[in-house]
C-alpha positions in Angstrom: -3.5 -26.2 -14.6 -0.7 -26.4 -16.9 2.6 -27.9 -15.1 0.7 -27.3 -12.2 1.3 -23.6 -11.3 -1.6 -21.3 -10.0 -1.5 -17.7 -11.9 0.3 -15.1 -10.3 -2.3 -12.4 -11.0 -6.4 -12.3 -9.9 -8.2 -11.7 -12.7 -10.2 -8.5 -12.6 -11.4 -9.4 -15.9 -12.2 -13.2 -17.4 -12.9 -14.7 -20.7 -14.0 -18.5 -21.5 -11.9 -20.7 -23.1 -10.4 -19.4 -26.4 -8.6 -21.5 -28.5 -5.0 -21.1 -28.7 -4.8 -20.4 -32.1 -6.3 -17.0 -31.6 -3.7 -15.9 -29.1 -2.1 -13.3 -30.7 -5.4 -11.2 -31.7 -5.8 -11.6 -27.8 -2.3 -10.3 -27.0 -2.8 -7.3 -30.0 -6.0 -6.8 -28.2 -4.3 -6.7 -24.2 -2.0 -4.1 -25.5 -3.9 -1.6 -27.4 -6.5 -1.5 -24.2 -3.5 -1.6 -21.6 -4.4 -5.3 -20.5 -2.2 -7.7 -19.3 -3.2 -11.2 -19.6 -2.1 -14.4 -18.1 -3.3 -17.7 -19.8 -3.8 -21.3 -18.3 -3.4 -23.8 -20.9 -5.2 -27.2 -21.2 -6.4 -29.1 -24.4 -10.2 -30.8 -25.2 -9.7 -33.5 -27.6 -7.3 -32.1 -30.2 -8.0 -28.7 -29.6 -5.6 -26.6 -27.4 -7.1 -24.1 -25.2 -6.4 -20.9 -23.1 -8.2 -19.5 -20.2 -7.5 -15.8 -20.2 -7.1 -13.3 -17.0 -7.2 -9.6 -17.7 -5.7 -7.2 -15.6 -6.1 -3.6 -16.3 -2.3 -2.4 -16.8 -1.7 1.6 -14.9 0.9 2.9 -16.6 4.0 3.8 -14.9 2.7 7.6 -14.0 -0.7 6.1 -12.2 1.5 4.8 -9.8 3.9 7.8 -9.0 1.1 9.9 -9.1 -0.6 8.3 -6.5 3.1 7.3 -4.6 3.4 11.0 -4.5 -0.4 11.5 -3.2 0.1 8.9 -0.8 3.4 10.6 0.8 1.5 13.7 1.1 -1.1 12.2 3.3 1.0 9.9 5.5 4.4 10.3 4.8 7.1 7.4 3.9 5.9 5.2 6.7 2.5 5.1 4.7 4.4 4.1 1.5 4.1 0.9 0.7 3.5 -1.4 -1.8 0.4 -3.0 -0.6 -1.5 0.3 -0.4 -0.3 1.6 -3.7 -1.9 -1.7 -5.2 -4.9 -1.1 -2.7 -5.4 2.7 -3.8 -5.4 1.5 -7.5 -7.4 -1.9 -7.4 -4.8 -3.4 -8.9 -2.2 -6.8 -8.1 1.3 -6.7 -7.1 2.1 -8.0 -10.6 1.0 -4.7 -12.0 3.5 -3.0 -9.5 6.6 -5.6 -10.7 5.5 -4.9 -14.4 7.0 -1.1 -13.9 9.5 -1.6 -11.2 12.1 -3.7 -9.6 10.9 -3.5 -6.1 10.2 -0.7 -3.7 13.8 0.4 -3.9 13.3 0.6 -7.5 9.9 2.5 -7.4 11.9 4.7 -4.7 14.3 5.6 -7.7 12.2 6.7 -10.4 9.4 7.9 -7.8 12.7 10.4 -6.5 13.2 11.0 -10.3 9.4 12.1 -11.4 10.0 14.5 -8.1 12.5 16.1 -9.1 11.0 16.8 -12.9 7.3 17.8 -11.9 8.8 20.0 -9.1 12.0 21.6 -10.5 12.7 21.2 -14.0 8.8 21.5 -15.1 8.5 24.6 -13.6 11.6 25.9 -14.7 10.5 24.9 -18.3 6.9 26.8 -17.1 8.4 29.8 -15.9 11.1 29.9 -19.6 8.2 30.6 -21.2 7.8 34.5 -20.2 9.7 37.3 -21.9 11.1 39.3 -19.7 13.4 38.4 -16.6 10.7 40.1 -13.9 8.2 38.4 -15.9 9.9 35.3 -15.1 10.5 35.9 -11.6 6.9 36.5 -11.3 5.4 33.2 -13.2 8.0 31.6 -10.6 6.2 32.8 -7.5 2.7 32.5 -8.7 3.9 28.6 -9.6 5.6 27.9 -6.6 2.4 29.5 -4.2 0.3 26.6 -6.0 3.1 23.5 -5.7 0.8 21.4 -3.1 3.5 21.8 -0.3 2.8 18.5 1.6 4.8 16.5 -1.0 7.5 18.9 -0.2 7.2 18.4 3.6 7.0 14.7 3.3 10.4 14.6 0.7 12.2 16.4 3.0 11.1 14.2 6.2 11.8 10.6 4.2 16.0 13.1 3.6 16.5 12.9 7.1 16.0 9.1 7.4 17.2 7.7 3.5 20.6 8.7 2.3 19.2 8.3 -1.5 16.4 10.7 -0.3 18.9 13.0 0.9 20.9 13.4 -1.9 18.2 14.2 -4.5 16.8 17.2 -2.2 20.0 18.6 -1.9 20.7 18.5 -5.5 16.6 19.8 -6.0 17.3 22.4 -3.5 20.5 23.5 -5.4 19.2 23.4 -8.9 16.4 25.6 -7.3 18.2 28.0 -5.6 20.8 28.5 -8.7 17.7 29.1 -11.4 16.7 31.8 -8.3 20.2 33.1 -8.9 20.4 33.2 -12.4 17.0 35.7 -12.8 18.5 38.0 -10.2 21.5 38.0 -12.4 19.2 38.8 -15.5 18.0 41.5 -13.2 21.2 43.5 -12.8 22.3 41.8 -9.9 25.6 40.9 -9.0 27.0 37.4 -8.6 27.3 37.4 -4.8 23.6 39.6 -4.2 21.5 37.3 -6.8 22.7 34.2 -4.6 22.1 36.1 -1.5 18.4 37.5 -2.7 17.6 33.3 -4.4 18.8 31.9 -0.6 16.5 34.7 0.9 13.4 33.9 -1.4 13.7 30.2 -1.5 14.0 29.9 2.4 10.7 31.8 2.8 9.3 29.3 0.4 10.1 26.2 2.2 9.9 27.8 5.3 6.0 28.6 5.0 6.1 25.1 4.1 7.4 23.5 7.5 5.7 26.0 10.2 2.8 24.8 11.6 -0.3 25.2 10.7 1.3 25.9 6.8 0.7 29.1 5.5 -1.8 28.8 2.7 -1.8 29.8 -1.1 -3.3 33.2 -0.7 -0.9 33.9 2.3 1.8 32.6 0.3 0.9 35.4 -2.4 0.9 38.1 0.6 4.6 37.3 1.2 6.0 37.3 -2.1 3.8 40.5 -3.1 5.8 41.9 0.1 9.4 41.0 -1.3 8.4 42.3 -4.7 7.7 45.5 -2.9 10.6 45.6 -0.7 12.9 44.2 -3.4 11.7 46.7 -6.2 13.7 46.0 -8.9 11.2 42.9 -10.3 9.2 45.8 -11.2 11.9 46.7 -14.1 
């Protein structure tokens, strides 16, 4: 072993001995297949050799993605860094690759929340034409946001300051978008607020009782404020 250190990483993969020469090709190689590799060195006669580990590389999504599937099923307690690298088959050196820690993961996991869950569907519901067409893509998005992630966020707020402050600025940028297609409707000021309070709390609200209210009841209610609201019908 060269200066005596073990590797840091398992190999998943392994290659024989490959001269050192060659390195490079080997590192052009790790990248274009999202490999990392970790050499030994060691020479045999004049010749300089490596011994190559490869480790398949997630990319920085793979482990939000499953960060956020983890928190839905168990909540903050459940995540950790141990399972993440269990759920993916992968080493903790993987995990440091992308981020600085757990409180680091905790940032940019926080971060990818607040895009997929408020500014994507924002950008989703832009697209229509028209402002009840708008209000409408909103509801039929929001009755399909899995709401477990949302349940789990706002759990992990009442015990992490960080937390905290992200879902009340989500909640805000939420409720003020509301707002801002009630005003496009006619509304006033005061009454768009009011109405986006209204909606949004019967949104996260069907999200906290127990058991949830599900997709298709989800639709029920929000067919039921169209009608009582009328004027998305415009």
């Amino acid at each position: 072993m060269y200066g005596g250190l073990e590797p840091l990483v398992l190999p998943i993969y392994y290659l024989p001995p490959i001269p050192i020469a060659y390195r490079n090709l080997i590192n052009k190689i790790s990248i274009f297949a999202s490999l990392q590799y970790h050499t030994v060195w060691y020479t045999i006669g004049n010749e300089a050799y490596d011994t190559v580990w490869y480790e398949y590389m997630a990319s920085k999504q793979d482990w939000l993605d499953e960060g956020c599937i983890i928190l839905s099923e168990g909540g903050v307690l459940a995540l950790t860094i141990d399972l993440l690298c269990q759920r993916l088959g992968l080493t903790k050196g993987s995990f440091y690759h992308h981020f600085k820690g757990f409180n680091g993961y905790k940032t940019d996991l926080l971060a990818y929340f607040e895009q997929e869950g408020t500014h994507n569907i924002i950008h989703i519901t832009e697209q229509a034409q028209t402002p009840p067409d708008k209000l409408r893509r909103l509801l039929e998005t929001s009755t399909s946001y899995p709401p477990n992630l949302e349940v789990a966020i706002r759990a992990w707020a009442l015990q992490d300051a960080d937390v905290r402050t992200v879902q009340a600025r989500v909640d805000e940028q939420r409720v003020a978008y509301v707002q801002k297609l009630f005003i496009e409707l006619g509304e006033s000021t005061d009454r768009a607020r009011l109405l986006a309070q209204l909606l949004y709390t019967v949104l996260i609200g069907s999200q906290q009782i127990q058991p949830h209210i599900d997709e298709a009841g989800m639709v029920q209610l929000f067919n039921e404020f169209q009608r009582l609201y009328g004027g998305i019908n415009s």
